[in-house]
Biopython code that builds the backbone (N, CA, C, O; Angstrom):
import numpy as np
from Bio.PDB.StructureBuilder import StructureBuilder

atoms = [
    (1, "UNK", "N", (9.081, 26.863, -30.708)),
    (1, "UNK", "CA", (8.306, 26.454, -29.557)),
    (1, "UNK", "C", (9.255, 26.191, -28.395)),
    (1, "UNK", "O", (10.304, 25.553, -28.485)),
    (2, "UNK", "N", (8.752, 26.772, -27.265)),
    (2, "UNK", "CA", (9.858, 26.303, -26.257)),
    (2, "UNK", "C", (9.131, 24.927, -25.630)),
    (2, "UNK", "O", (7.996, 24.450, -25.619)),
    (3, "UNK", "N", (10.901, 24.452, -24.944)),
    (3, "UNK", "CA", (10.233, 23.141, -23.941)),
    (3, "UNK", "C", (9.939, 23.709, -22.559)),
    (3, "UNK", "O", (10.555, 24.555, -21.911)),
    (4, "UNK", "N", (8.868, 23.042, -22.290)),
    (4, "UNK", "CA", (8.344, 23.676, -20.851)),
    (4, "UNK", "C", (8.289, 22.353, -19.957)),
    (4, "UNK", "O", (7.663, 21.370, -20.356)),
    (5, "UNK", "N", (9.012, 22.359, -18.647)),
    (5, "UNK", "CA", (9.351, 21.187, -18.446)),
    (5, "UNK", "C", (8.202, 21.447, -16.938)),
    (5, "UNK", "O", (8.704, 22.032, -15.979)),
    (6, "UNK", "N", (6.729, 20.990, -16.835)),
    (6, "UNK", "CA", (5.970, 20.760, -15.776)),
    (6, "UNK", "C", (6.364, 19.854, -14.722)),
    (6, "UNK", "O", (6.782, 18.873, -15.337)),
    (7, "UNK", "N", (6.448, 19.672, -13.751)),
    (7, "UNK", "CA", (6.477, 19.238, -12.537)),
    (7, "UNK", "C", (5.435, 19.305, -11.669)),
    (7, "UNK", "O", (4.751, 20.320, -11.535)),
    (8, "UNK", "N", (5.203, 17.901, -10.836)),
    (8, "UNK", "CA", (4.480, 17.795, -9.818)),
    (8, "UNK", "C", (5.074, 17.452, -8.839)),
    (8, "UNK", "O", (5.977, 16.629, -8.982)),
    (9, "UNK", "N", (4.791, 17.924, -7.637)),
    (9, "UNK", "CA", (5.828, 17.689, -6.579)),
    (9, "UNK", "C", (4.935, 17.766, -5.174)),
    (9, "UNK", "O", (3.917, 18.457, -5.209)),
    (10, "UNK", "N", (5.243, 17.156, -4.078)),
    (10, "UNK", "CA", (4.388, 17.442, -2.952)),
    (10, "UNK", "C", (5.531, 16.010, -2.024)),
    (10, "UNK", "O", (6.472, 15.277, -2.331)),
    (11, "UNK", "N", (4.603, 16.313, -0.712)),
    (11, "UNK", "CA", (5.345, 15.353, 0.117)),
    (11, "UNK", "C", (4.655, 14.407, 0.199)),
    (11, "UNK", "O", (5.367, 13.412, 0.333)),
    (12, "UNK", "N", (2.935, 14.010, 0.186)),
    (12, "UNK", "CA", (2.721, 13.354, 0.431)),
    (12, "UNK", "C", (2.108, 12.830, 1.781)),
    (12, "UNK", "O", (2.604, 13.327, 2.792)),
    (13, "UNK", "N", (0.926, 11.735, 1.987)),
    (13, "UNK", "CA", (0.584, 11.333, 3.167)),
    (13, "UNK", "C", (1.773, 10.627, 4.144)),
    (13, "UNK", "O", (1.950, 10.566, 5.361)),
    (14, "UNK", "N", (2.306, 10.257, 3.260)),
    (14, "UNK", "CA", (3.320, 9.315, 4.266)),
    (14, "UNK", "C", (4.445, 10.065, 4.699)),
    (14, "UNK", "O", (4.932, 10.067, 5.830)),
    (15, "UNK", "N", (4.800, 10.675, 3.743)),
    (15, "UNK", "CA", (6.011, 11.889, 4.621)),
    (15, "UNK", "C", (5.332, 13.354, 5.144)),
    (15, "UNK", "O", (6.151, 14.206, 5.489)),
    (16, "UNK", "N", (3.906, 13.707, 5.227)),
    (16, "UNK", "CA", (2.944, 14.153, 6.685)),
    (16, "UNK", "C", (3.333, 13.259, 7.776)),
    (16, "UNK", "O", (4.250, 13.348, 8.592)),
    (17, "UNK", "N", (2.475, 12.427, 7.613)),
    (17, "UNK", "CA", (2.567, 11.438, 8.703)),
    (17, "UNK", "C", (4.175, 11.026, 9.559)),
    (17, "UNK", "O", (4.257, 10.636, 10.724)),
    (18, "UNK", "N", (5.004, 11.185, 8.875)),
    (18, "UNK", "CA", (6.763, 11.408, 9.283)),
    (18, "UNK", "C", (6.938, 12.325, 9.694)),
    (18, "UNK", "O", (7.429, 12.375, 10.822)),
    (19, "UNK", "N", (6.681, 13.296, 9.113)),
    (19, "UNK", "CA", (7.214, 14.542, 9.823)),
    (19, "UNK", "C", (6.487, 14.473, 10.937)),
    (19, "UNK", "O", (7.201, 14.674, 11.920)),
    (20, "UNK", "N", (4.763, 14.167, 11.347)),
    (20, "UNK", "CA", (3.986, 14.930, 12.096)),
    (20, "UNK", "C", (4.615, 13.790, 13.597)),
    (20, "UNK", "O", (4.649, 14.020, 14.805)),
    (21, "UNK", "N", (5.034, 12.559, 12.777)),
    (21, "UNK", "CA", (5.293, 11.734, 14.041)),
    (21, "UNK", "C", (6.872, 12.316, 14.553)),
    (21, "UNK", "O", (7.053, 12.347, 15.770)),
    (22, "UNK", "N", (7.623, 12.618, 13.950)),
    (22, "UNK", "CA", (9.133, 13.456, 14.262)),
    (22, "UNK", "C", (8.823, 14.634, 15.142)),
    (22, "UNK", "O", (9.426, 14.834, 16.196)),
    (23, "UNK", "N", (7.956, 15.336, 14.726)),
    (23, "UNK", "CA", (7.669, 16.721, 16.257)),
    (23, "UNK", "C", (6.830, 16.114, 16.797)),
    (23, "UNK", "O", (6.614, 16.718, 17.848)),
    (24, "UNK", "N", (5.861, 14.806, 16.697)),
    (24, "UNK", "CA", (5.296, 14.799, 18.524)),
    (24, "UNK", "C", (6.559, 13.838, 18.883)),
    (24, "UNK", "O", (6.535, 13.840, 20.114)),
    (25, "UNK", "N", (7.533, 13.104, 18.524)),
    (25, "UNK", "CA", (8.542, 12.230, 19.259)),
    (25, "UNK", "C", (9.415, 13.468, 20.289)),
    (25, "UNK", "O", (9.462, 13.420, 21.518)),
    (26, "UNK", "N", (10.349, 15.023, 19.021)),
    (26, "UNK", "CA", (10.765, 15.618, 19.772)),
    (26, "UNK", "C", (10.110, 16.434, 20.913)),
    (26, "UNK", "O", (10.704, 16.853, 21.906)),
    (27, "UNK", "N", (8.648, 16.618, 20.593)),
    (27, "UNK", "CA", (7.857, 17.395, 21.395)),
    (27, "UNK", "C", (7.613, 16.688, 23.179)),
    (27, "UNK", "O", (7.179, 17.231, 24.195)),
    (28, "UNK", "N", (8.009, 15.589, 22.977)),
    (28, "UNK", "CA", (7.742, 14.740, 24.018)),
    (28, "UNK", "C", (6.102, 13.584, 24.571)),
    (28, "UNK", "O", (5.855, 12.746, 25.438)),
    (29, "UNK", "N", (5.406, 14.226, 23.466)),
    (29, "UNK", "CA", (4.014, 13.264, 23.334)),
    (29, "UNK", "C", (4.021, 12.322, 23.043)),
    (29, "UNK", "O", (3.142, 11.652, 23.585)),
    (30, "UNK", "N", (4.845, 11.636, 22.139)),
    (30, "UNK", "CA", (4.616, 9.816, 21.943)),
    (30, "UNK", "C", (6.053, 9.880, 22.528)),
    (30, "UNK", "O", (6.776, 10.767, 22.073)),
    (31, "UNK", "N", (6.356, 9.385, 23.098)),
    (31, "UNK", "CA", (7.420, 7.874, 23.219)),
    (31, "UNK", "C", (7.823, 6.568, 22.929)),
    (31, "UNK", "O", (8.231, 5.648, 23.637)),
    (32, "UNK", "N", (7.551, 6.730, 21.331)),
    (32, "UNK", "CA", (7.996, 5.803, 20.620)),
    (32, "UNK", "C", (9.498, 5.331, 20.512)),
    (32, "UNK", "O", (10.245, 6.309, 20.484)),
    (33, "UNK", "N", (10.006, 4.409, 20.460)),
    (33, "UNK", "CA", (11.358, 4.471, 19.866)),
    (33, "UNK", "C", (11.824, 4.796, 18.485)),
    (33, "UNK", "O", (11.469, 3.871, 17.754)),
    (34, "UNK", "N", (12.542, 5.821, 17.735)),
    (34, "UNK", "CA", (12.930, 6.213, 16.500)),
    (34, "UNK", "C", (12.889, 5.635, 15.784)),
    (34, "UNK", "O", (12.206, 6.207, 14.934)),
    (35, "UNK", "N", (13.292, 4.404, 15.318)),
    (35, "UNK", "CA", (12.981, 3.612, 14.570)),
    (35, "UNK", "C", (11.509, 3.412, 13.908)),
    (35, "UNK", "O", (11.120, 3.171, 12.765)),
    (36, "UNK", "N", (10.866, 3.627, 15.176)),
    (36, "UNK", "CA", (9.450, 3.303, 15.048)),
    (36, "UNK", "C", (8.828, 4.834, 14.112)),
    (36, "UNK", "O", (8.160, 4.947, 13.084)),
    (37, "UNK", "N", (9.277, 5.572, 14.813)),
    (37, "UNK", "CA", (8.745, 7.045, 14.541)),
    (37, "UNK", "C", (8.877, 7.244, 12.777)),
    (37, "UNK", "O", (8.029, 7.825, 12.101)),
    (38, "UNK", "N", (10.165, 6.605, 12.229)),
    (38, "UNK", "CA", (10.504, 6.872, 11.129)),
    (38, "UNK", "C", (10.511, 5.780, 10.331)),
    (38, "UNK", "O", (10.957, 6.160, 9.249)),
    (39, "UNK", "N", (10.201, 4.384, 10.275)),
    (39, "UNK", "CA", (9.792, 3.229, 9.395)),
    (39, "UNK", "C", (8.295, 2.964, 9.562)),
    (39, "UNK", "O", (7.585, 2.253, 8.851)),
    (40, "UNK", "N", (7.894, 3.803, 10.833)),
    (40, "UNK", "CA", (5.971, 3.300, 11.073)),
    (40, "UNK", "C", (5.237, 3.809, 10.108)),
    (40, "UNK", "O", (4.268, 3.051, 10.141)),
    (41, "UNK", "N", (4.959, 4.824, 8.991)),
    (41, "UNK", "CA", (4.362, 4.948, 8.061)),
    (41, "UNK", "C", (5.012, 4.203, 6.684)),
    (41, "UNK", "O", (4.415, 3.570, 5.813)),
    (42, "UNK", "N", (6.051, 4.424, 6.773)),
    (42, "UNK", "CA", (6.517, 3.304, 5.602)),
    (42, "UNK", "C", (5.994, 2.036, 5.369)),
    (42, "UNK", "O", (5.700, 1.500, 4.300)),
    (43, "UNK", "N", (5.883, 1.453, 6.997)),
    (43, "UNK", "CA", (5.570, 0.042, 6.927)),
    (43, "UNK", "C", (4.043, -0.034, 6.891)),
    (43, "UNK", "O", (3.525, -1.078, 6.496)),
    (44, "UNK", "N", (3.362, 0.896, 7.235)),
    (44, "UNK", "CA", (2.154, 1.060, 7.131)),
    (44, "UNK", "C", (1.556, 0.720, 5.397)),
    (44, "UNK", "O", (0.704, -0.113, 5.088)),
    (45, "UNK", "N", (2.292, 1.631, 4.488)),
    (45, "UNK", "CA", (2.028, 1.347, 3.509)),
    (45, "UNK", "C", (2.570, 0.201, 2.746)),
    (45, "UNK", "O", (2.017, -0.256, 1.746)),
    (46, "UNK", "N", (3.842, -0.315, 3.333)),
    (46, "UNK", "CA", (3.682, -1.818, 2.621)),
    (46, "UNK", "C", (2.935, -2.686, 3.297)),
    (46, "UNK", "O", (2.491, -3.577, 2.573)),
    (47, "UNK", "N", (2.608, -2.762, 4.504)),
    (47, "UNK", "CA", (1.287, -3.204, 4.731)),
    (47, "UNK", "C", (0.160, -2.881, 3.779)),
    (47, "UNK", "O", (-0.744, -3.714, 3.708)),
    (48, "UNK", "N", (0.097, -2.008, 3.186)),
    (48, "UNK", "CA", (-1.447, -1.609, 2.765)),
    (48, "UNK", "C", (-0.993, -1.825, 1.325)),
    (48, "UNK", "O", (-1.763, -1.227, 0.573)),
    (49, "UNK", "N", (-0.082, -2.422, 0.706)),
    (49, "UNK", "CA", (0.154, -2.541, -0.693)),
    (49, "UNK", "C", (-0.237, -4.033, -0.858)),
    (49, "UNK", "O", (-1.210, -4.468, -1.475)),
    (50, "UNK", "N", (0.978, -4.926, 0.001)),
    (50, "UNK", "CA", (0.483, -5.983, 0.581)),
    (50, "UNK", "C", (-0.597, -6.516, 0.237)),
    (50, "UNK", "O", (-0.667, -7.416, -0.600)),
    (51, "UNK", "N", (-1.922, -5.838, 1.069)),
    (51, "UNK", "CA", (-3.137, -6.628, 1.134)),
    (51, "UNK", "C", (-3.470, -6.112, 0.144)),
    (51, "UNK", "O", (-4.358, -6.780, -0.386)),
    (52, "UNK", "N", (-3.170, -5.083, -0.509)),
    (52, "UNK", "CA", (-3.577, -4.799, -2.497)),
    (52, "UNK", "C", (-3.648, -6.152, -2.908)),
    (52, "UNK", "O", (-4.551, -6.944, -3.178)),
    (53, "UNK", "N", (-2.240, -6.172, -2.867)),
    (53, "UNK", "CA", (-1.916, -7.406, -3.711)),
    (53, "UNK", "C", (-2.184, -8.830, -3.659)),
    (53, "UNK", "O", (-2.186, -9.579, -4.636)),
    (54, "UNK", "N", (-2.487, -9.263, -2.047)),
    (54, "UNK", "CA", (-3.308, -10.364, -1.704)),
    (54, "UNK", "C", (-4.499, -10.631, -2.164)),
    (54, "UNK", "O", (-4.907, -11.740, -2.510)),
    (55, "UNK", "N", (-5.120, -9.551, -2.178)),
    (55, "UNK", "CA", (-6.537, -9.310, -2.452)),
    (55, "UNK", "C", (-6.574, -9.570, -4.103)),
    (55, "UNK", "O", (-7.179, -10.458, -4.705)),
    (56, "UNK", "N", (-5.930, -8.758, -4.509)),
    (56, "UNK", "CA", (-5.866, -9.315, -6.003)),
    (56, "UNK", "C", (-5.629, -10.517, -6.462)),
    (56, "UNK", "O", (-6.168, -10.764, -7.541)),
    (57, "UNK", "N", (-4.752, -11.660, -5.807)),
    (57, "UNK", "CA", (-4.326, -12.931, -5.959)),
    (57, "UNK", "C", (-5.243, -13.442, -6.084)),
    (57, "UNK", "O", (-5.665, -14.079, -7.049)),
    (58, "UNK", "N", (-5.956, -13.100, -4.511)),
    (58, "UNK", "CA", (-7.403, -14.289, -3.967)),
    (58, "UNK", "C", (-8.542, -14.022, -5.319)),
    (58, "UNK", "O", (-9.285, -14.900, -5.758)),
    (59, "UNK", "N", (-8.479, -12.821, -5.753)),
    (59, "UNK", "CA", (-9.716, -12.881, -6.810)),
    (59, "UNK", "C", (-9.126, -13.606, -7.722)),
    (59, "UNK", "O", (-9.455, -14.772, -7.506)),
    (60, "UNK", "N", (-8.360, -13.536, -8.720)),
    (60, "UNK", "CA", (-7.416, -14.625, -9.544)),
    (60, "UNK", "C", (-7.675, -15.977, -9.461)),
    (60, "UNK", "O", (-7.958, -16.787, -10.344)),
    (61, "UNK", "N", (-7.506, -16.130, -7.998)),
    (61, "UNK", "CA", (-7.308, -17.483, -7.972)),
    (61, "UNK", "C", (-9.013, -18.037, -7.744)),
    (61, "UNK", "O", (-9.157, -19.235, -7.986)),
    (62, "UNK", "N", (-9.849, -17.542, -7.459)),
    (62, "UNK", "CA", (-11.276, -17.961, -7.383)),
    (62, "UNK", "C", (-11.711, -18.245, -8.432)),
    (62, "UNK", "O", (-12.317, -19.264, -8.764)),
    (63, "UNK", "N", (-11.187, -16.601, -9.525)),
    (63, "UNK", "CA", (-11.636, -16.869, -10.811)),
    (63, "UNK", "C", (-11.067, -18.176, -11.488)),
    (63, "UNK", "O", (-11.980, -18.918, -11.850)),
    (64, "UNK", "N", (-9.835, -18.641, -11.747)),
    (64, "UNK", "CA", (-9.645, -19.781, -11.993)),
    (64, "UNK", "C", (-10.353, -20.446, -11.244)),
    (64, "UNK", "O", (-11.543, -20.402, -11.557)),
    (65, "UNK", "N", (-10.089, -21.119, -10.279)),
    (65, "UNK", "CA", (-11.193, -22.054, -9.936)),
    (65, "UNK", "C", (-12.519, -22.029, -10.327)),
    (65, "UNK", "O", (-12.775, -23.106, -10.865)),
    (66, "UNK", "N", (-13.342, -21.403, -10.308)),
    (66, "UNK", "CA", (-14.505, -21.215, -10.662)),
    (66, "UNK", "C", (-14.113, -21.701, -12.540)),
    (66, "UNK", "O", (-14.740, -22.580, -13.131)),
    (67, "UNK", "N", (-13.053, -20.944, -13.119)),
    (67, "UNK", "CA", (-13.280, -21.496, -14.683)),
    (67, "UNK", "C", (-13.162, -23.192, -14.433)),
    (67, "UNK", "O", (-13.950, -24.092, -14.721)),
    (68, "UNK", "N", (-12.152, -23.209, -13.930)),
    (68, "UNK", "CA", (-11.695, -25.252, -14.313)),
    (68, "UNK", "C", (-12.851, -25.884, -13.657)),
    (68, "UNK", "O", (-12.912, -27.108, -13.773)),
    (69, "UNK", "N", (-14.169, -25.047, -12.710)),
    (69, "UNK", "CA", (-15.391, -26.014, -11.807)),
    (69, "UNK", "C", (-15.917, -25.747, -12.966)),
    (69, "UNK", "O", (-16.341, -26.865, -13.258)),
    (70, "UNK", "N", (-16.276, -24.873, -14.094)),
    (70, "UNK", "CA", (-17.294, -25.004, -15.102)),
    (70, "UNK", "C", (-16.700, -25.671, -16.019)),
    (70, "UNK", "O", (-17.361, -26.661, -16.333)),
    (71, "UNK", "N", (-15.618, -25.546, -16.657)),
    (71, "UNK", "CA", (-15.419, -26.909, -17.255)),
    (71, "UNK", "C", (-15.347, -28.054, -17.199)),
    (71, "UNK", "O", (-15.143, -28.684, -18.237)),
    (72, "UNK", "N", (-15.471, -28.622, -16.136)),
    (72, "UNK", "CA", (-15.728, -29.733, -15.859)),
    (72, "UNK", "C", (-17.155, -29.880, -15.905)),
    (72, "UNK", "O", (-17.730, -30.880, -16.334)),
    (73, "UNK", "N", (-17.714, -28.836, -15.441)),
    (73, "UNK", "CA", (-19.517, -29.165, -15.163)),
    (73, "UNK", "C", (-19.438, -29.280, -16.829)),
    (73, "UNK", "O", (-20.073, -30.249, -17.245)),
    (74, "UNK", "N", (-18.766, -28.463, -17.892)),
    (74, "UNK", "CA", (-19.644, -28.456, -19.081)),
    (74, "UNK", "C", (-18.740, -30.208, -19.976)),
    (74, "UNK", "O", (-19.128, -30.488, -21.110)),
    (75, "UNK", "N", (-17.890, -30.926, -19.453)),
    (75, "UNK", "CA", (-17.689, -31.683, -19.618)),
    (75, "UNK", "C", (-18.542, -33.365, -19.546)),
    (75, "UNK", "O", (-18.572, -34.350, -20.285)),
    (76, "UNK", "N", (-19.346, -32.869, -17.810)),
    (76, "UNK", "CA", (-20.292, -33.796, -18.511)),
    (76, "UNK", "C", (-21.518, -33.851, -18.807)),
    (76, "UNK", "O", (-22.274, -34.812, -18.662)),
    (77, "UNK", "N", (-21.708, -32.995, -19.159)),
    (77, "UNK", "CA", (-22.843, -33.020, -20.818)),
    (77, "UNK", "C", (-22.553, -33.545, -21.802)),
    (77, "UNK", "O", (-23.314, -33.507, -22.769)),
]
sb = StructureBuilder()
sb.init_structure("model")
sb.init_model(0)
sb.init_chain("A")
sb.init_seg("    ")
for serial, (resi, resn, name, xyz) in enumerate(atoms, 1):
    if name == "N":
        sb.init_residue(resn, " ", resi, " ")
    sb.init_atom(name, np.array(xyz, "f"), 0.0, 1.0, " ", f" {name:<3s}", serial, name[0])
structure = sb.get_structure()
């Protein structure tokens, strides 16, 4: 049997979004500063991981609360 070694490969939304912001910077349409042009989708998505992960906390932490408010409610019975 041979090994067949599959690969998936692509660039991706965020390195679209890099490249597409790199030719409108050289093209002369945005006038961003470079920095910006080339960490602004990056930061975009740790922004957007971020509030993943916030979001996930806040449910966590409700759900506890909500358990330790019913144990107490079933405490005094």
């Amino acid at each position: 049997m041979e090994n067949e070694v599959k690969t998936q490969g692509g660039v991706g939304f965020v390195g679209l979004l890099t490249i597409a912001l790199i030719v409108l910077k050289l093209c002369g349409v945005i006038t961003w500063p470079w920095w910006l042009v080339i960490l602004g989708p990056f930061m975009c998505s740790l922004a957007l991981a971020l509030a993943i992960v916030g979001i996930v906390m806040g449910i966590a932490f409700v759900v506890t609360e909500y358990r330790d408010f019913r144990d107490i409610l079933e405490d005094k019975k």
